[in-house]
C-alpha positions, 0 to 999 in steps of 0.5 A: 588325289580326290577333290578338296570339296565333297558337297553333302547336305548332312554335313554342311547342315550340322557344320553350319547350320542354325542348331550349330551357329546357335549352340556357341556365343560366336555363332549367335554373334554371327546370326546377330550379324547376318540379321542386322545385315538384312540377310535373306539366308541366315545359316545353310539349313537344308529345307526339311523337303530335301534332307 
């Protein structure tokens, strides 16, 4: 059996990132969210140095 989790950059940006979070009511309610919370991270962007 392979393992559940299977990291991949590209994947966890489109999945989760600010274009996607943004793209939907519920993801800017979301951001609106972290952003009142005082997050320091807001989505799990990769930094473009690594993509």
């Amino acid at each position: 059996m392979k393992p559940t989790y299977n990291p991949s950059k590209i994947r966890r940006a489109r999945k989760f990132g600010f274009r996607s979070r943004n793209s939907t009511s519920a993801g800017r309610k979301v951001l609106r969210n972290r952003r009142r919370k005082g997050r320091a991270k807001l989505t799990a962007s990769v930094p473009r140095r690594f993509r």
